[in-house]
RODO-2510 file (C-alpha; in nm, 4 decimals, decimal comma):
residues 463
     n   res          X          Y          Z
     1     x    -5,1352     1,9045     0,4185
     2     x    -5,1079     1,5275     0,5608
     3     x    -5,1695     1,3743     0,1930
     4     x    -4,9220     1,6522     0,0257
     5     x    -4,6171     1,5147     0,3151
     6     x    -4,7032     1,1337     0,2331
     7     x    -4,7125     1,2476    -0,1408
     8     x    -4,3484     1,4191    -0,1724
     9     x    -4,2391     1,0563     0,0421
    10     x    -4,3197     0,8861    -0,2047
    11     x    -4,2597     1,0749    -0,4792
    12     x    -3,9044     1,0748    -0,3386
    13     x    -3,9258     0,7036    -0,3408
    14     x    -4,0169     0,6507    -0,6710
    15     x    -3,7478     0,8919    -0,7976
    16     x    -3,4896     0,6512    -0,6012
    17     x    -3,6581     0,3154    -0,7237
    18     x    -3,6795     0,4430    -1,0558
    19     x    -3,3477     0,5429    -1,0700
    20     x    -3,2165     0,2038    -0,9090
    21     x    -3,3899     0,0243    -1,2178
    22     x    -3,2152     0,2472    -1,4920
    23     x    -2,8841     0,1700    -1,3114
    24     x    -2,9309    -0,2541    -1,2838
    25     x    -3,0588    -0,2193    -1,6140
    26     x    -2,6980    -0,0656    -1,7666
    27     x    -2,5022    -0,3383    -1,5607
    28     x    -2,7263    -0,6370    -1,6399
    29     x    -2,6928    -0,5389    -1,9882
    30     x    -2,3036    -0,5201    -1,9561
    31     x    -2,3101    -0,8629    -1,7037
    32     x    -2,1360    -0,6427    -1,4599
    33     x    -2,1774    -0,6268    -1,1073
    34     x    -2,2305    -0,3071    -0,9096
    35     x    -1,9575    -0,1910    -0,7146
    36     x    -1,9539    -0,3358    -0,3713
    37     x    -1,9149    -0,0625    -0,1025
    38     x    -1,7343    -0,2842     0,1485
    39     x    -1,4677    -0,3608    -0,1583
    40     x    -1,1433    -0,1165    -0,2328
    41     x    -1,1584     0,1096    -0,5260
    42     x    -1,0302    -0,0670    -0,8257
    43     x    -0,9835     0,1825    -1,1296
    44     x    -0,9167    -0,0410    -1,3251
    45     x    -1,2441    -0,2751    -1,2397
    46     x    -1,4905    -0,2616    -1,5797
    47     x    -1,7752    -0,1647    -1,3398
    48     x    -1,6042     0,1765    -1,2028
    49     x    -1,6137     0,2616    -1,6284
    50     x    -1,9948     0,2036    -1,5835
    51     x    -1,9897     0,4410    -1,3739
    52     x    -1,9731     0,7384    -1,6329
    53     x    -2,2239     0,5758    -1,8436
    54     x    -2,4701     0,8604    -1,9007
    55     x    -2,7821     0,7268    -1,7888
    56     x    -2,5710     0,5889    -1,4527
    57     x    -2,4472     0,9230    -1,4127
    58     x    -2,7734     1,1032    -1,4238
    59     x    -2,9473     0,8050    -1,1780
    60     x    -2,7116     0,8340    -0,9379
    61     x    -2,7283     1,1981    -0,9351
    62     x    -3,1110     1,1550    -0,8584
    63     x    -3,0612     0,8995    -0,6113
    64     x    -2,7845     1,0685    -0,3431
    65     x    -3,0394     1,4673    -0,4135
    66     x    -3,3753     1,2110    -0,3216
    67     x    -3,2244     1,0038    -0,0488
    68     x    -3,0674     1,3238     0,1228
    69     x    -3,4049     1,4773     0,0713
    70     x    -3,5985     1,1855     0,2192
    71     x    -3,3515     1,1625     0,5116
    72     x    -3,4322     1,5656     0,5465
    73     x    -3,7951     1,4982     0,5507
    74     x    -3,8162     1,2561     0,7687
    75     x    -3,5924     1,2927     1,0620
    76     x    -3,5529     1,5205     1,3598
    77     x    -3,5004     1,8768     1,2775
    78     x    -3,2707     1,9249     1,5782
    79     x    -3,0987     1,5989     1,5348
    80     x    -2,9987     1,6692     1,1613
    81     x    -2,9024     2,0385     1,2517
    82     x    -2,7285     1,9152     1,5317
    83     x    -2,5661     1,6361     1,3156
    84     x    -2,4775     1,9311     1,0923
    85     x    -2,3422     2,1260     1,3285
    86     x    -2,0757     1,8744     1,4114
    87     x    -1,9601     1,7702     1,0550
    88     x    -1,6479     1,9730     1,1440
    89     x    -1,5421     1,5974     1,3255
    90     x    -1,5465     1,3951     0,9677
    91     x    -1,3372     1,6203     0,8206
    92     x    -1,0797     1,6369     1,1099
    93     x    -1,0667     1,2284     1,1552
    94     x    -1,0542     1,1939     0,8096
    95     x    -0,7317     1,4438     0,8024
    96     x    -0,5830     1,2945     1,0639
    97     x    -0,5949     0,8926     0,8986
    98     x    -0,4841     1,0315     0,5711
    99     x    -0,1698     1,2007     0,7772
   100     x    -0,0594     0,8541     0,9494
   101     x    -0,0908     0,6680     0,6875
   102     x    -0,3798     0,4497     0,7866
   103     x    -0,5034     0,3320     0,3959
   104     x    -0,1760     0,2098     0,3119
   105     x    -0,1134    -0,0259     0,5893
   106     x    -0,4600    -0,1434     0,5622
   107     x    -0,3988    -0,1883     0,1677
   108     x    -0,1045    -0,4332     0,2521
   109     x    -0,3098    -0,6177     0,5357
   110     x    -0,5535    -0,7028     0,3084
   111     x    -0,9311    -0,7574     0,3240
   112     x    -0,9484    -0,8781     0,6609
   113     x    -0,8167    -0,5641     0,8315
   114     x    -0,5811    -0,4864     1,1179
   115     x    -0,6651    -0,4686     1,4636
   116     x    -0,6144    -0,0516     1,5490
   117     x    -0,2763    -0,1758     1,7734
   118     x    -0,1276    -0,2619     1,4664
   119     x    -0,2508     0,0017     1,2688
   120     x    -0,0993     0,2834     1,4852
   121     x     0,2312     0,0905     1,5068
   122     x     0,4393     0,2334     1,2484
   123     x     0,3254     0,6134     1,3003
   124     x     0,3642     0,5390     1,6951
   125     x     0,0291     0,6703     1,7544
   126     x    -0,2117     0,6187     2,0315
   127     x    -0,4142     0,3030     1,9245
   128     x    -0,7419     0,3385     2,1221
   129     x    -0,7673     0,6780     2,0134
   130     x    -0,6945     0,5679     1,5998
   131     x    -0,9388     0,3101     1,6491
   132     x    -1,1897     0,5849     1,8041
   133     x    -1,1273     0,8155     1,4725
   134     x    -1,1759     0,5087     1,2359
   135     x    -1,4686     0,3985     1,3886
   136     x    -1,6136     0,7883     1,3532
   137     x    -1,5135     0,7453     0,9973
   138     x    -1,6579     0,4015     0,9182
   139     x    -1,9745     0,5071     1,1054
   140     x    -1,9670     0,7391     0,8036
   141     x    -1,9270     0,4459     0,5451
   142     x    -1,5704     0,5545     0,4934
   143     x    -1,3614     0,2430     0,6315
   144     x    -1,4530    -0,0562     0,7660
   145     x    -1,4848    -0,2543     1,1351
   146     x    -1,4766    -0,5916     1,0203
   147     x    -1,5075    -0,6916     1,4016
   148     x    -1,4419    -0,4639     1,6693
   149     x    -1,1358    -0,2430     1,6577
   150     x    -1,0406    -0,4315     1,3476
   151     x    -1,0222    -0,2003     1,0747
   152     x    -1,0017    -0,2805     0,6750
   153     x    -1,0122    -0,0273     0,3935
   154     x    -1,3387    -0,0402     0,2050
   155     x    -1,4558     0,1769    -0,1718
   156     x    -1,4488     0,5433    -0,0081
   157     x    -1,1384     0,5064     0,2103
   158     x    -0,9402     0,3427    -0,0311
   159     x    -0,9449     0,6400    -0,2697
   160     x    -0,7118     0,7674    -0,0218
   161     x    -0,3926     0,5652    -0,1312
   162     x    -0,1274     0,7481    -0,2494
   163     x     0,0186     0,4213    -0,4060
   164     x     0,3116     0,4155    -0,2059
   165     x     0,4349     0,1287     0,0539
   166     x     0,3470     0,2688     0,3865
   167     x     0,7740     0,1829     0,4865
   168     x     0,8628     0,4707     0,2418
   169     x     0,5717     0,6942     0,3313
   170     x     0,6987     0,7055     0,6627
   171     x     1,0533     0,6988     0,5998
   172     x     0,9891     1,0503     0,4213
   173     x     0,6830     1,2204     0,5461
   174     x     0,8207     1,5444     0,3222
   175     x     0,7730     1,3618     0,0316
   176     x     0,4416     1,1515     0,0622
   177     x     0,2451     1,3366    -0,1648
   178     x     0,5091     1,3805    -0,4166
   179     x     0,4526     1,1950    -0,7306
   180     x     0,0789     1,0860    -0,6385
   181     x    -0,2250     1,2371    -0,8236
   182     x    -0,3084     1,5327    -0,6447
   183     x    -0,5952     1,4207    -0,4681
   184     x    -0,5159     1,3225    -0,1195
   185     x    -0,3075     1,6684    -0,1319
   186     x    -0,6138     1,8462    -0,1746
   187     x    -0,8132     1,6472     0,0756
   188     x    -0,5903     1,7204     0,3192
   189     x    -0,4947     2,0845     0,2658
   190     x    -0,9001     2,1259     0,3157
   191     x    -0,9110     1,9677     0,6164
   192     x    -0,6191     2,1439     0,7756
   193     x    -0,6028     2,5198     0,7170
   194     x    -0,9315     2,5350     0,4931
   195     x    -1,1118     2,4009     0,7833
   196     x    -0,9717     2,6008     1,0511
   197     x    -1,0203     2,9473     0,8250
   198     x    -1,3935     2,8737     0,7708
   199     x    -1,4150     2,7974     1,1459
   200     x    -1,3612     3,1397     1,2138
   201     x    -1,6568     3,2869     0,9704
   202     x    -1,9333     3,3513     1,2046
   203     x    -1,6709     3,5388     1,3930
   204     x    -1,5555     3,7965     1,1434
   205     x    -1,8768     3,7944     1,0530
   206     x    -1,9724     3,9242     1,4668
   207     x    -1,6898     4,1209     1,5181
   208     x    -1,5682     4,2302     1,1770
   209     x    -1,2225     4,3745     1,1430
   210     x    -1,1269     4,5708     0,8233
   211     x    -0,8955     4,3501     0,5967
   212     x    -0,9626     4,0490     0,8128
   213     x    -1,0377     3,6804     0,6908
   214     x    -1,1324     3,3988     0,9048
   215     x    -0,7585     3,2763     0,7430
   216     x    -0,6482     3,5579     0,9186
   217     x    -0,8363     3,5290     1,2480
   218     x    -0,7379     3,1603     1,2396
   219     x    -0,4001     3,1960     1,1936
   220     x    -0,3074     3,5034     1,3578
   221     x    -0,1539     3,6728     1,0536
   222     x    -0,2138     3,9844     0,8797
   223     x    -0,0440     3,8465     0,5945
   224     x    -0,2382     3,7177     0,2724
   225     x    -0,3088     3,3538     0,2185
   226     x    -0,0557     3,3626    -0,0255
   227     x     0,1965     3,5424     0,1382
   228     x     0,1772     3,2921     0,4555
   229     x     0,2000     3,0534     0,2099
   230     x     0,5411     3,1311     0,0681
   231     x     0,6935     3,1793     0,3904
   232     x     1,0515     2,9897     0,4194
   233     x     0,8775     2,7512     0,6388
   234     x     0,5874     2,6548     0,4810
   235     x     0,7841     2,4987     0,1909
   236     x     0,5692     2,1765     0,2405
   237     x     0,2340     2,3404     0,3006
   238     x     0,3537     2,5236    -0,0152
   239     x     0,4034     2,1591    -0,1817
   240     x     0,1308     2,0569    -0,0977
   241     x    -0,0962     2,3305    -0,2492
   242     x     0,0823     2,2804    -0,5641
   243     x     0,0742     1,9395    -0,5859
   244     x    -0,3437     1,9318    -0,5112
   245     x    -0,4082     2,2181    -0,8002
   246     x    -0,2443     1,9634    -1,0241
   247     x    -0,4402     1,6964    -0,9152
   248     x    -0,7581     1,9263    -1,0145
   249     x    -0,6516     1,9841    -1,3629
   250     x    -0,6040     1,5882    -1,3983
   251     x    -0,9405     1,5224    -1,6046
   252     x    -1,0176     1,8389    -1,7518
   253     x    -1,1490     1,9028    -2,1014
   254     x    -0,9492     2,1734    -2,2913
   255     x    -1,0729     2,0921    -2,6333
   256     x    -1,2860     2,4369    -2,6006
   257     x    -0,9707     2,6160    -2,5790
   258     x    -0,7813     2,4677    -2,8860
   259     x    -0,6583     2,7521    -3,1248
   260     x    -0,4622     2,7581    -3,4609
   261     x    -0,1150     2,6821    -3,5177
   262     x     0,1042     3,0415    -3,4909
   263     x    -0,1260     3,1427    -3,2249
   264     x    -0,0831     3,2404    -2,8467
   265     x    -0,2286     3,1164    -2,5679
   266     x    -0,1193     3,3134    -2,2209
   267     x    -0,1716     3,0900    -1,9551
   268     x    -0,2120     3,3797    -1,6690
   269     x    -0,1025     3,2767    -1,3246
   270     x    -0,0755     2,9176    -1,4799
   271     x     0,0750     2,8039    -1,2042
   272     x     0,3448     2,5068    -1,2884
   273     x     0,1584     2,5039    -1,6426
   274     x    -0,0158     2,2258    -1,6070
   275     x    -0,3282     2,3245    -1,7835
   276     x    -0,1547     2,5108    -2,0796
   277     x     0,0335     2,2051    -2,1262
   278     x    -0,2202     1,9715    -2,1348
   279     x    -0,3651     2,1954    -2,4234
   280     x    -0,0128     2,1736    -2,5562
   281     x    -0,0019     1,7958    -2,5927
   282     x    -0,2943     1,8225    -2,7924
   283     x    -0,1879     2,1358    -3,0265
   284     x     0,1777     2,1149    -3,0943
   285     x     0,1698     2,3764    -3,3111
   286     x     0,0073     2,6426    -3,0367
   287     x     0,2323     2,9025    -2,8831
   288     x     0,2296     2,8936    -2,5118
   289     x     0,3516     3,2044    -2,2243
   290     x     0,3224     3,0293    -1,9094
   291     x     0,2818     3,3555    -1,6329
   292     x     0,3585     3,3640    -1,2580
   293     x     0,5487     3,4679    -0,9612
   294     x     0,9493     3,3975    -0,9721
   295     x     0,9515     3,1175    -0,7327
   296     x     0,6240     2,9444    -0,9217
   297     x     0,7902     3,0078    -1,3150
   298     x     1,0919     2,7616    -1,1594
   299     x     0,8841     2,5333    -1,1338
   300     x     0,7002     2,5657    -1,4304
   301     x     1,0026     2,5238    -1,6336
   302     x     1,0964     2,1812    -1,4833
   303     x     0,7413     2,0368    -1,4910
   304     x     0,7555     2,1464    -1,8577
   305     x     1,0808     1,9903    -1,9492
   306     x     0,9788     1,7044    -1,7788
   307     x     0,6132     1,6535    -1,9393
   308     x     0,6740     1,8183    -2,2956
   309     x     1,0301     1,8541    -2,3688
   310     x     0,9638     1,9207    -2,7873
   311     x     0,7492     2,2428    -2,6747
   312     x     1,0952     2,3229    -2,4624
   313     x     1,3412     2,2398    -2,7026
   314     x     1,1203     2,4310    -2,9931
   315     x     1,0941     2,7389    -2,8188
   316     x     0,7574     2,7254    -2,8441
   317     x     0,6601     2,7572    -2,4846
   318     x     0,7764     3,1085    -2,2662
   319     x     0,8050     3,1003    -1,9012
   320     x     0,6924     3,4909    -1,7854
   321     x     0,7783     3,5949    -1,4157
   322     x     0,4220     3,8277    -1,4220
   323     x     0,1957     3,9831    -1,1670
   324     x    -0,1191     3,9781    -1,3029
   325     x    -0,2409     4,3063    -1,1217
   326     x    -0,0117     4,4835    -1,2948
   327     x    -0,0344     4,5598    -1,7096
   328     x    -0,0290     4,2522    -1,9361
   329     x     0,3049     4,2256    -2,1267
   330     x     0,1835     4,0032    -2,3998
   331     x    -0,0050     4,1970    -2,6821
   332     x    -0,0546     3,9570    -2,9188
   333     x    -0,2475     3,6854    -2,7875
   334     x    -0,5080     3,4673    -2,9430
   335     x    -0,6349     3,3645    -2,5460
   336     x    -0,5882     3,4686    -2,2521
   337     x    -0,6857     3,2203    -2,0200
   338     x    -0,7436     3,2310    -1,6216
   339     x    -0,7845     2,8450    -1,4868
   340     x    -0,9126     2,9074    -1,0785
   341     x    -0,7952     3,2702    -1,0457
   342     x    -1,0736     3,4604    -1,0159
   343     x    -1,2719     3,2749    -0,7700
   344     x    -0,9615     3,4000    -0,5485
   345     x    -1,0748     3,7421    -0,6288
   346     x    -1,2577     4,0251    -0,4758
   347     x    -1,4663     4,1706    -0,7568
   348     x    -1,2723     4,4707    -0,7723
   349     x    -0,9286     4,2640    -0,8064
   350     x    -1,1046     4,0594    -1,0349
   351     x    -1,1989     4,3588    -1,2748
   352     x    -0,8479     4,5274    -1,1815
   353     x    -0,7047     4,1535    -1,3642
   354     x    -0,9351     4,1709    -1,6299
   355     x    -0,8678     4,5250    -1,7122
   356     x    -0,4914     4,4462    -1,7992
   357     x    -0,5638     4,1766    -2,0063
   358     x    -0,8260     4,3610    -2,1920
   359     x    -0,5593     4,6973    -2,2185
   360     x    -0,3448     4,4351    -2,4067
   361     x    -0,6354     4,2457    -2,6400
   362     x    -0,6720     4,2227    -2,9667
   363     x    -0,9804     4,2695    -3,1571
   364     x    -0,9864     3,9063    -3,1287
   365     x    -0,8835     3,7964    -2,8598
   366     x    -1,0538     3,5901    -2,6359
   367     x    -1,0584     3,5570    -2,2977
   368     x    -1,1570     3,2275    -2,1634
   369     x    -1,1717     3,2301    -1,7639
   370     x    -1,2022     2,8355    -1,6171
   371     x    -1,3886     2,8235    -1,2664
   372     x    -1,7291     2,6742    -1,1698
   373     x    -2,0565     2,8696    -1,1430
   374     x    -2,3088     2,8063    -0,8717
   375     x    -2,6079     2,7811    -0,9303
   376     x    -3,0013     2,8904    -0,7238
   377     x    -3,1353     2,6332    -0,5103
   378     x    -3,4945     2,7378    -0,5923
   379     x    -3,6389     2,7289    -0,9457
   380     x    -3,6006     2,9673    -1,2160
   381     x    -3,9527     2,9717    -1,3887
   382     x    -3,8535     3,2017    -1,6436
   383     x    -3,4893     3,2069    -1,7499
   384     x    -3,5828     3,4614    -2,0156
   385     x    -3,4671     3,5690    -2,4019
   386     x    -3,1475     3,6689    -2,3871
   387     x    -2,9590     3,4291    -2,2365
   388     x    -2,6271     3,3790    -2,2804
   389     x    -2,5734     3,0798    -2,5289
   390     x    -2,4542     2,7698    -2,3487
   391     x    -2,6392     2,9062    -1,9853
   392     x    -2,9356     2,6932    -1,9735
   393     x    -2,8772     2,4102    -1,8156
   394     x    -3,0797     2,0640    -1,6660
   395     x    -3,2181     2,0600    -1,3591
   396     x    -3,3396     1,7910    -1,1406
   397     x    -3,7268     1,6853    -1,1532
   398     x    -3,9487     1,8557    -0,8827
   399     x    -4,0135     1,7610    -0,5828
   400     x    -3,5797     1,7636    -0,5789
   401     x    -3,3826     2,0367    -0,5579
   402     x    -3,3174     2,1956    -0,9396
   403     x    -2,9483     2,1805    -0,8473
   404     x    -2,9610     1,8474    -0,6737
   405     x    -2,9105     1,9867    -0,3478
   406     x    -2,6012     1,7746    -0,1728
   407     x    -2,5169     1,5449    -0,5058
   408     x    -2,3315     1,8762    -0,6184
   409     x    -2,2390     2,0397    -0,3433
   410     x    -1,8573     2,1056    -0,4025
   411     x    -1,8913     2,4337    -0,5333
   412     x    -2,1135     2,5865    -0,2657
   413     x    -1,8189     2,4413     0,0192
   414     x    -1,5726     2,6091    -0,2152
   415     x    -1,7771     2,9418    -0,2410
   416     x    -1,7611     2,9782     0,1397
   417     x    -1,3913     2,8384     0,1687
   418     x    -1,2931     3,1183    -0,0992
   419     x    -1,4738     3,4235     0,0990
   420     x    -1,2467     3,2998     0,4386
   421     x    -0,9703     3,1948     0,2855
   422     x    -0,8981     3,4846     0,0082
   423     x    -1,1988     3,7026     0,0711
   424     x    -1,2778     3,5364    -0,3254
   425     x    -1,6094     3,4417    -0,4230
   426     x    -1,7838     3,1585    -0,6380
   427     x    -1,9646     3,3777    -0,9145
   428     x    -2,2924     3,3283    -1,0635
   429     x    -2,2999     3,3934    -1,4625
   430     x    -2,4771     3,6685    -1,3924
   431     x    -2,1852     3,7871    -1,1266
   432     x    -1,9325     3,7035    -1,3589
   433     x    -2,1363     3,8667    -1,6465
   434     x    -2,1137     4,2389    -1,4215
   435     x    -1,7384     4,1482    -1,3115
   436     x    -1,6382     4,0896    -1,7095
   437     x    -1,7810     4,4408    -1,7792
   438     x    -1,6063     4,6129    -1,5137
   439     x    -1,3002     4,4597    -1,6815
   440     x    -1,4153     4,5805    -2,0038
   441     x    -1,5011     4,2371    -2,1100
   442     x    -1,8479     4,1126    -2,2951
   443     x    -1,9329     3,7416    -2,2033
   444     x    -2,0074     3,5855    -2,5238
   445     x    -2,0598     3,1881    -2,4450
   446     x    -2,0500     2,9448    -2,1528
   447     x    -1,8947     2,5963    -2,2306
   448     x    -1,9660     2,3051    -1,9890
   449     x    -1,6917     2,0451    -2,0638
   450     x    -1,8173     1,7008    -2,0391
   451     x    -1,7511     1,5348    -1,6753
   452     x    -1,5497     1,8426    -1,5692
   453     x    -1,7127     2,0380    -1,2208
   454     x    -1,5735     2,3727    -1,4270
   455     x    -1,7128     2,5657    -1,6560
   456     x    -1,5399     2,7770    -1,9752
   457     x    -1,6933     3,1049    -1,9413
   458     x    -1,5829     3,2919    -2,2783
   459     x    -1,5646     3,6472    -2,3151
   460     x    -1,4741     3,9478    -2,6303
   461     x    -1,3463     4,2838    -2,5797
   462     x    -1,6132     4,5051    -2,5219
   463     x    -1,6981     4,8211    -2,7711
***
C-alpha cells in the first residue's frame, strides 16, 4: 500500500512536470513570456493568445486536476474539509471588493498599490476591515499586498474591471455594470443571492417543505426566482441578471446552428436576443422570432436595433411576447432553439416545454437545446455501441480524475445553484436523452463547440 501512495505522488508529479515542459516549449517557440501572476490581465498581451493554444490548453488542464489532486493527497483531511467548509468567505470578500469598487482604484494607482485607507476612501468604507477582506482574497492569489495593508491589483483580480474610472462608477452605482461585458455582473449576482440560496440546501434538504427552494428559504418568499426577480424593486437586481446572461453568450460558437436563407430560427425565451443575433450577424439571410415575456421582448427590440438594425429595418427579425409553457405559435420553423432554459427546469416543465415545441414541428425541424452536460467523476470502462454520435469525449489520464476534477468544475457549482435556485437541474446526456422523449423528442447528435463550456445537444421529432 506504502509503494502504491508514493507511486500516485509521483505519478501526479510527472503529470505536472510534464505538462510544465509542453507549455515552456509553446512560449519558447513563440519568444513569449508566461504570464506573470503578480501582473494585471492584459487582453491584449500576445501571451494571453497563447493561452488557447491547444497543447497549452490541454497542459494546463492537467496541471490545476494534478496539483489539486496532489494537494488532496497530501494534506490533512480535516484541514482541507474544514478549508472547504469555509469557502463560503472567498466568495463573500470577493463580492464585497467587486461592489466598492476596489479594482478600479487600484487600476489608476498603478503597480505599486494603495495603502487600504486610501482604497476605502471614495466608497467611505471601513479601511481596516477592506484591508482584512483583501488580504483574505490575496491569501487566495486574487490581489496583491505589496507590503502590508498596501494593496495592488494583480492577473486574477484585475479581470474584475469593468473599464470604467472609479469617479463615474461611484457617481452612478445604478449604472456600473451597464455597458461592461457581462462578467463582473455574473460574478456578483453569484455571490449575492446565488450564494445565500445554496446556503440554505442542507436545510430544505432536513426539513423539507413542499414547493420550497433554498431561494425561497433564503429569501423568505413563496414567490419564484423569477417572479422576485421582476418585482418593481428589483429593477437593478433585474439588470443585473440580464446584463451577466449576455456576458455568457459573449464567446459562443453558433456555427452548428447556421440554417438556409428563407428559414426560421425561434429563439425560445431568447432573452434580449443576444444569441439569435449573433447567429444573425453571421446569416443575414436567416429568419429570426425572438420569444419572451412582455417586459423582456422591450428589450429585445432595442438591443436589436441597436446591434443589427438591417435585420430590423428588413423585417426579418419578429419580437414574440410568448410563454413557453403554453403551445408554440410558430409552426413553421427550421429550429427551435433553447440557449440555458432547461437547466432552469424541473424535468416535468422541461418535457411540458418540449412538448409545445414538438406539437408545432415540422418533419424537419430541429430542435437544438444549448446548456452544458456534466459529466461522472469515476470512469466509464465501457461506454458501449450505441452511443449517441458526438458523446464520447476525452478524459484525463489515470491516476486524475476522467473529468479533471476542479479544472472543470463550473458546471457541477451550477448544477447545485440550479436545484436551490429554480429547483432546475444540470442534465447528463443520458438525463436529457429521457427528458427529450418525454417531450416527444429523439436526440440525434451532441455538438461540443470549440472553447465554449456548452454543449449543442440536437434533437428530431420522434415517430
Amino acid at each position: 500500500m506504502r509503494s502504491v501512495g508514493i507511486s500516485n505522488l509521483r505519478c501526479l508529479a510527472n503529470i505536472i512536470n510534464e505538462a510544465i515542459d509542453e507549455i515552456e516549449s509553446v512560449y519558447a517557440a513563440a519568444d513569449i513570456p508566461f504570464p506573470a501572476l503578480d501582473a494585471p490581465f492584459n487582453p491584449a498581451d500576445p501571451a494571453e493568445a497563447l493561452l488557447q493554444n491547444p497543447t497549452v490548453e490541454g497542459a494546463t488542464l492537467n496541471i490545476i486536476a494534478a496539483a489539486a489532486q496532489l494537494s488532496a493527497t497530501v494534506a490533512s483531511p480535516a484541514v482541507s474539509a474544514l478549508n472547504a467548509s469555509q469557502a463560503f468567505h472567498i466568495s463573500a470578500c470577493l463580492r464585497a471588493a467587486s461592489e466598492v469598487n476596489v479594482v478600479e482604484v487600484l487600476r489608476e494607482a498603478g503597480p505599486a498599490g494603495l495603502h487600504a485607507n486610501q482604497i476605502a476612501a471614495p466608497s467611505k468604507t471601513d479601511p481596516l476591515l477592506l484591508a482584512r477582506i483583501l488580504r483574505l482574497l490575496a491569501v487566495h492569489n486574487i490581489f496583491r499586498e505589496v507590503t502590508p495593508n498596501v494593496f495592488a491589483n494583480n492577473r486574477i483580480s484585475s479581470v474584475l474591471d469593468k473599464g470604467k474610472p472609479s469617479k463615474v462608477l461611484f457617481e452612478s452605482p445604478n449604472e456600473r455594470l451597464m455597458g461592461t461585458s457581462g462578467f463582473v455582473a455574473l460574478l456578483e449576482l453569484t455571490a449575492d443571492y446565488d450564494m445565500k440560496g445554496v446556503a440554505m440546501l442542507a436545510d430544505t434538504i432536513l426539513h423539507p417543505k413542499a414547493g420550497e427552494l433554498g431561494f425561497n428559504r433564503a429569501y423568505g418568499t413563496t414567490e419564484s426566482w423569477w417572479d422576485w426577480l421582476h418585482r418593481p424593486e428589483n429593477v437593478y437586481q433585474m439588470q443585473r441578471f440580464d446584463i451577466a446572461m449576455q456576458g455568457t453568450a459573449a464567446s459562443e460558437s453558433m456555427d452548428t446552428i447556421h440554417k438556409g436563407a428563407g428559414d426560421v430560427l425561434v429563439d425560445v425565451g431568447g432573452g434580449n436576443g443576444h444569441t439569435s443575433l449573433a447567429i444573425a450577424q453571421k446569416n443575414p439571410g436567416l429568419r429570426v422570432v425572438v420569444q419572451d415575456l412582455e417586459d423582456t421582448i422591450k428589450d429585445s427590440k432595442i438591443h436589436w436595433k441597436a446591434n443589427l438594425p438591417t435585420h430590423v429595418e428588413s423585417q426579418m427579425v419578429d419580437f414574440q411576447v410568448h410563454d413557453f409553457h403554453t403551445p408554440q405559435p410558430v409552426p413553421n420553423a427550421a429550429v427551435f432553439m433553447l440557449r440555458h432554459i432547461l437547466h432552469n427546469w424541473s424535468d416535468e416543465r422541461a418535457a411540458n416545454i418540449l412538448r409545445h415545441l414538438r406539437d408545432a414541428a415540422q418533419p424537419t425541424t430541429k430542435l437544438v437545446v444549448i446548456d452544458r452536460i456534466p459529466v461522472s467523476a469515476g470512469r466509464v470502462l465501457d461506454p458501449g455501441e450505441n452511443t449517441i454520435p458526438g458523446s464520447t469525449r476525452p478524459s484525463a489520464p489515470a491516476p486524475l480524475l476522467p473529468n479533471w476534477g476542479v479544472a472543470k468544475p463550473s458546471v457541477y457549482y451550477l448544477d447545485v445553484t440550479m436545484h436551490c435556485m429554480l429547483g432546475g437541474v444540470e442534465r447528463t446526456l443520458e438525463h436529457f436523452v429521457e427528458v427529450f422523449a418525454k417531450g416527444g423528442w429523439k436526440l440525434v447528435r451532441v455538438y461540443h463547440p470549440e472553447g465554449s463550456v456548452n454543449s449543442h445537444i440536437v434533437g428530431v421529432p420522434a415517430d
